[in-house]
C-alpha positions as CSV (number, residue, x, y, z in Angstrom):
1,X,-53.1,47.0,-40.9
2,X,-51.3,46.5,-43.8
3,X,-51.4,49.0,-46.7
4,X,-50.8,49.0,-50.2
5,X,-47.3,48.1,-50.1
6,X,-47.5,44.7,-48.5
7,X,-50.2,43.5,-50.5
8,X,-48.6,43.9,-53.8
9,X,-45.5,42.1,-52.0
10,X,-47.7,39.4,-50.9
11,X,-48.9,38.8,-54.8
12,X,-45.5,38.7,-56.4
13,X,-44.6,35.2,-57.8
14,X,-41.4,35.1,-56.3
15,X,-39.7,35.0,-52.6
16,X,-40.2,37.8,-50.6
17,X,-37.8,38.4,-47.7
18,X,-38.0,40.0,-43.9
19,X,-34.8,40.1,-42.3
20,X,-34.3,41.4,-38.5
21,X,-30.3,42.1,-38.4
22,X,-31.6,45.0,-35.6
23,X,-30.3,44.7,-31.5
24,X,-28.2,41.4,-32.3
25,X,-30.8,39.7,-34.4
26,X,-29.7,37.9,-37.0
27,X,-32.5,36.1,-38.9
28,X,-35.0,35.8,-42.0
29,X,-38.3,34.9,-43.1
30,X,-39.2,34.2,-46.1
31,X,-42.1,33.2,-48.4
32,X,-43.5,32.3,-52.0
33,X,-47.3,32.0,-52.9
34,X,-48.0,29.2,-55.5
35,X,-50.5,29.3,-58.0
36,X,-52.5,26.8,-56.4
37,X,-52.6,29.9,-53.1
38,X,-50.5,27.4,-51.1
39,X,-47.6,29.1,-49.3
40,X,-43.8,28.0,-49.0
41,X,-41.9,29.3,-46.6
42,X,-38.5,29.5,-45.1
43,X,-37.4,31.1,-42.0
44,X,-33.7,30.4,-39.6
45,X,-30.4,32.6,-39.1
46,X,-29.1,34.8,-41.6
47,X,-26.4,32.4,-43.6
48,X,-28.1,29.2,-42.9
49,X,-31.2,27.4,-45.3
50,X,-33.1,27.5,-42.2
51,X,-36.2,25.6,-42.2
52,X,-39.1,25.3,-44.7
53,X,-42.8,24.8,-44.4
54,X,-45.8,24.2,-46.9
55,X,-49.0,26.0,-46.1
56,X,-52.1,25.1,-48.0
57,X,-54.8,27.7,-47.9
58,X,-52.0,30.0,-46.8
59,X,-52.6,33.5,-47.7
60,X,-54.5,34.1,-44.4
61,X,-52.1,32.8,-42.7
62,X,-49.0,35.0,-45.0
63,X,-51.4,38.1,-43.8
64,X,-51.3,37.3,-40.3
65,X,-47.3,36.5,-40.3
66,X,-45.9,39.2,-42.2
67,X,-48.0,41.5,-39.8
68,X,-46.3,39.5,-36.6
69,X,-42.9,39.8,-38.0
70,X,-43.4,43.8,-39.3
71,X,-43.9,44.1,-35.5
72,X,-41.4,42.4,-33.7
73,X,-39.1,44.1,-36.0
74,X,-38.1,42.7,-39.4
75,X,-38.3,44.5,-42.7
76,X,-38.9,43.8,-45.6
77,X,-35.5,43.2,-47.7
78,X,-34.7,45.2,-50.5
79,X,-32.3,45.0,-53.3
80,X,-30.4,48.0,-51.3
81,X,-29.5,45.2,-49.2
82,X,-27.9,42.5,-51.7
83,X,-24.4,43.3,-49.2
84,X,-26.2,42.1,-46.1
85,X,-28.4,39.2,-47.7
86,X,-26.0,36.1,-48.0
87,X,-25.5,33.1,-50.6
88,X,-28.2,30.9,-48.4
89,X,-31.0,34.0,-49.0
90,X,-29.9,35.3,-52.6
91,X,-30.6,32.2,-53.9
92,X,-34.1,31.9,-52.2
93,X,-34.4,35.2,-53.9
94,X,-33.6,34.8,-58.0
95,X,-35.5,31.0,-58.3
């Protein structure tokens, strides 16, 4: 279940970013929640753009992928990590 934390991530009005650089991984997830509660969201290998999707409705589904990703491993980034995050995520990051 997700606590306090993660749902105050999940209503910022910016990117928030999960990155898995853990047992050779090398990847991110990312995601922005429009005013309209529709979802962007970007996910590929760490120094890529990787992929992007638009969610309508998506806060459910936000919930239920930040909770899948928390368990296979990722974390949420942090601005301790602005060394590991590269160009292709720090921009996601500051628009």
């Amino acid at each position: 279940m997700m606590n306090d934390f993660y749902i105050e991530q999940l209503g910022k009005q910016n990117w928030n970013i999960l990155i898995h650089t853990e047992d050779g991984h090398n990847k991110f997830w990312a995601f922005f929640i429009n005013t309209n509660n529709s979802v962007r969201v970007r996910w590929g290998k760490i120094g890529t753009y990787g992929q992007e999707q638009q969610v309508a409705n998506g806060f459910d589904y936000i919930i239920s992928k930040v909770n899948e990703k928390l368990n296979k491993g990722y974390r949420w980034a942090s601005p301790q990590d602005n060394a590991l995050i590269p160009e292709s995520i720090k921009v996601l990051w500051e628009m």
